[in-house]
BAFI-3210 file (N, C-alpha, C; in Angstrom, 3 decimals, decimal comma, padded with zeros to 6 digits):
// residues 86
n [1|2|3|4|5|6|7|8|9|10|11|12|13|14|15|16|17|18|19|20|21|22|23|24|25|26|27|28|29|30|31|32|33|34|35|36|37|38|39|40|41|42|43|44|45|46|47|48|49|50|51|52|53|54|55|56|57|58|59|60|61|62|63|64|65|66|67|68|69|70|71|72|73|74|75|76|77|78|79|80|81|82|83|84|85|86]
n.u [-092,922|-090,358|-090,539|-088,406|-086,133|-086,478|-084,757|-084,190|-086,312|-085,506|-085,577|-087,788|-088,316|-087,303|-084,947|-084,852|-082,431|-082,654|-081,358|-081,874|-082,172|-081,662|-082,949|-081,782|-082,744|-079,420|-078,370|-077,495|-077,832|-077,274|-079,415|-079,514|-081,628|-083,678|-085,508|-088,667|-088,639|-088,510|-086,346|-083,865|-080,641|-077,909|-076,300|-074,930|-072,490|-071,615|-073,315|-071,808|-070,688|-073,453|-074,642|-072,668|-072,867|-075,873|-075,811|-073,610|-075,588|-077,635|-077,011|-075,231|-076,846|-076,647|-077,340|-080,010|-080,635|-080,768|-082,889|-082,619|-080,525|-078,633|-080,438|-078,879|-076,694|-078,083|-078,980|-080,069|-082,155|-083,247|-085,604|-086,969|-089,533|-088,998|-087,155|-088,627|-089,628|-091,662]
n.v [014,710|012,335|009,578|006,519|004,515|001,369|-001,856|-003,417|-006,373|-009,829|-013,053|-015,113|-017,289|-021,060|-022,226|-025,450|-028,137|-031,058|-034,801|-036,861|-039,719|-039,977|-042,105|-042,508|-043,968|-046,009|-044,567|-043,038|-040,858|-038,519|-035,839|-032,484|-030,694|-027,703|-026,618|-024,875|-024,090|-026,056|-026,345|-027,503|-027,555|-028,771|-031,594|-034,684|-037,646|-038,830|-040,377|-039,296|-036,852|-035,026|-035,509|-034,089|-031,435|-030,819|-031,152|-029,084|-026,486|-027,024|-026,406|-023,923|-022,509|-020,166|-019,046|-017,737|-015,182|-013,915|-015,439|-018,051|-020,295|-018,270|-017,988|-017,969|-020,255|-022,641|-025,762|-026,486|-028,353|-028,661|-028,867|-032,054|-033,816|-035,890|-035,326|-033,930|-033,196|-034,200]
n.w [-001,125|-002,140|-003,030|-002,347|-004,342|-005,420|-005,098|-007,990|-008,553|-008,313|-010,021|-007,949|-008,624|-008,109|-009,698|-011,031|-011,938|-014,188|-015,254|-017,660|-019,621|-023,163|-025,926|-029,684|-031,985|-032,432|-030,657|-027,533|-025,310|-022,707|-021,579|-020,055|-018,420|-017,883|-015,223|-014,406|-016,623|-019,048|-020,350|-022,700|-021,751|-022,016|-023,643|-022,907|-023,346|-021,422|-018,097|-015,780|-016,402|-016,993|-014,581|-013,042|-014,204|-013,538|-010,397|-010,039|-011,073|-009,142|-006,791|-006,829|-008,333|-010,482|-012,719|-011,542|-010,933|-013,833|-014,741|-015,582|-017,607|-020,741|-023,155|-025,637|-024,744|-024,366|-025,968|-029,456|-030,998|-033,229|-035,370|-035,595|-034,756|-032,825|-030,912|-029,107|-025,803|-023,560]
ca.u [-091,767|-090,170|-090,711|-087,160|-086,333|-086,575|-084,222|-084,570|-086,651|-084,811|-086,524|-087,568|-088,746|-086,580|-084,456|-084,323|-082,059|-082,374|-080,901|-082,771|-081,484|-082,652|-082,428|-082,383|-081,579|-078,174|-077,665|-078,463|-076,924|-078,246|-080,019|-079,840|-083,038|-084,304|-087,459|-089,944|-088,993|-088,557|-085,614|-082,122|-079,277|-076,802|-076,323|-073,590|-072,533|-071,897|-074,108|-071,211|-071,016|-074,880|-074,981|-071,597|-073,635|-077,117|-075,032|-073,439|-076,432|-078,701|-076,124|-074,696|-078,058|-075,660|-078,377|-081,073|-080,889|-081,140|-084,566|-082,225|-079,510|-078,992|-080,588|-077,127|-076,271|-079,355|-078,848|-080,251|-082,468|-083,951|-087,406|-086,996|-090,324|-088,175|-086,392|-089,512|-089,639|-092,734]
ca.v [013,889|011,813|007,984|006,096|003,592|-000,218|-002,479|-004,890|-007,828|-011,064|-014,158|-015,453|-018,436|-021,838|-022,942|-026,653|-028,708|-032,708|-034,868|-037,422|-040,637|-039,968|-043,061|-041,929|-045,093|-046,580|-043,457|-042,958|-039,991|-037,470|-034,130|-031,672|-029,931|-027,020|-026,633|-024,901|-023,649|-027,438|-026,240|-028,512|-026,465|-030,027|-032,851|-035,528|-038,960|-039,724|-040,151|-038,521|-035,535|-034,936|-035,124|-033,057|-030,024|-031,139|-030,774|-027,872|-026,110|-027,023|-026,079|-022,614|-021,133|-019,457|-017,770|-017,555|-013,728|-014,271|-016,516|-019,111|-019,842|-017,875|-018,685|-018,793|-021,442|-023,563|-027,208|-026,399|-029,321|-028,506|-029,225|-032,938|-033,949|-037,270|-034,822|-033,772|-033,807|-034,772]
ca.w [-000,833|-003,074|-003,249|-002,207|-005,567|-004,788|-005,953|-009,046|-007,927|-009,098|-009,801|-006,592|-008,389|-007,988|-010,976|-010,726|-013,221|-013,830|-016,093|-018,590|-020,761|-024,498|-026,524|-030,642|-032,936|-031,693|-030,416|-026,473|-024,445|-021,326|-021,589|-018,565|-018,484|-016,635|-014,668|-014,573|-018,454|-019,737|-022,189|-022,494|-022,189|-022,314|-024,045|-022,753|-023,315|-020,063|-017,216|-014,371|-016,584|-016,934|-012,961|-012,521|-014,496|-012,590|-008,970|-009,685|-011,492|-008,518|-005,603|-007,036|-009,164|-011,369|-013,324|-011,306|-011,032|-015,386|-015,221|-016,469|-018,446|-020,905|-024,659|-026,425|-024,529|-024,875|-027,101|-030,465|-031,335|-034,391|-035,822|-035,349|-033,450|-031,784|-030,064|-027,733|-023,950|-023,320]
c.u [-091,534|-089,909|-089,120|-087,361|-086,257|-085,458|-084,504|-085,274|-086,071|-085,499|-086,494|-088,295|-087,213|-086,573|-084,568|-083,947|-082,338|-082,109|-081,846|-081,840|-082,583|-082,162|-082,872|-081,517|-081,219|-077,622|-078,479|-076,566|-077,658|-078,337|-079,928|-080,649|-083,242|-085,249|-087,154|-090,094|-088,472|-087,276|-083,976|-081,167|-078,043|-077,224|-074,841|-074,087|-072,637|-072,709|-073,572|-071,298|-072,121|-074,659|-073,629|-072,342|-074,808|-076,660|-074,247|-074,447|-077,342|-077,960|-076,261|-076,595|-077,416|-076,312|-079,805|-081,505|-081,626|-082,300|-083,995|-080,893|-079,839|-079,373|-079,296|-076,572|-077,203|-078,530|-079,788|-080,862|-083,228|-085,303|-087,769|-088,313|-089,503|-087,515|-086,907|-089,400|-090,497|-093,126]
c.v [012,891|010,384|007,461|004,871|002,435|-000,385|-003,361|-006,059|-008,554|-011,889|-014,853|-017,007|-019,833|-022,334|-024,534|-027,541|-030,483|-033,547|-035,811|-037,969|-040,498|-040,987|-042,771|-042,955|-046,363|-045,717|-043,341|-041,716|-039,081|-036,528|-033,616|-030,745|-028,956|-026,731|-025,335|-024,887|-024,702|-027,076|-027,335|-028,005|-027,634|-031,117|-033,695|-037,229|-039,604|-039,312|-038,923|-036,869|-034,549|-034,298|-034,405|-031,408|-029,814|-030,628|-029,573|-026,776|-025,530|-025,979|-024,663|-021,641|-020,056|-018,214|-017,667|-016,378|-013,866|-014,108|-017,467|-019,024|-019,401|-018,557|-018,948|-019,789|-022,983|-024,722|-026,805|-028,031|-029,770|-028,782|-030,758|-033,269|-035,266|-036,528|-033,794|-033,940|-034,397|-036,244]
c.w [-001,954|-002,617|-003,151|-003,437|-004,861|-005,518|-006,873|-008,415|-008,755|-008,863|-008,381|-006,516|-008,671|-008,899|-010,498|-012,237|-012,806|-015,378|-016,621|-019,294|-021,851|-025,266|-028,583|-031,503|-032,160|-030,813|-028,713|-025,714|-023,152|-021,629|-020,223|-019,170|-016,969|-016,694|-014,247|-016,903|-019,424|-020,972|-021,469|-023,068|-022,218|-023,022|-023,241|-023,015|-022,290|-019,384|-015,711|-015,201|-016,562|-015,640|-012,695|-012,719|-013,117|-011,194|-008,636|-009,690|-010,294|-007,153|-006,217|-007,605|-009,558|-012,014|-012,756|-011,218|-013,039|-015,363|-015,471|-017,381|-019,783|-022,556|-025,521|-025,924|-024,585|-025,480|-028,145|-030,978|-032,257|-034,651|-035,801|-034,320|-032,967|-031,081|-029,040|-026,143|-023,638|-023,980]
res [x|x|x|x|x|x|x|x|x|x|x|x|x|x|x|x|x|x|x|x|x|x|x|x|x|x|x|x|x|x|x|x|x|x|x|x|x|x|x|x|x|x|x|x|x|x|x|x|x|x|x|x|x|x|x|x|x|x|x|x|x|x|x|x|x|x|x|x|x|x|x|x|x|x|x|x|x|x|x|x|x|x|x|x|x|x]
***
């Protein structure tokens, strides 16, 4: 007999986004960061925009089928160590 196929498992682990004030200089703006895989797919000036992404992000799980959003959209933050999470 022949084995019936499964479907795709999709991540069944929980994206969670949150936002973060980075202060660089004179320069201070918000990162949205996602958990568990610590990367910062935003930058904004303001704080309502930050949490407009953050609130939708968390609500919908847009890419949680993905793993995440996807690397082309990422923030690009170059080799700069000041621009660490930790």
């Amino acid at each position: 007999m022949r084995r019936e196929k499964k479907p795709a498992k999709f991540s069944t682990q929980e994206l969670k986004y949150k936002k973060k004030l980075v202060k660089e200089g004179k320069e201070v703006y918000w990162r949205v960061i996602e958990y568990p895989k610590n990367i910062v797919v935003a930058e904004y000036f303001f704080e309502e925009d930050a949490s407009r992404m953050v609130k939708f992000q968390n609500e919908n799980q847009v890419f949680k089928g993905d793993g995440g959003i996807p690397e082309m959209l990422h923030v690009k933050l170059g080799h700069n160590p000041d621009h660490s999470l930790e």
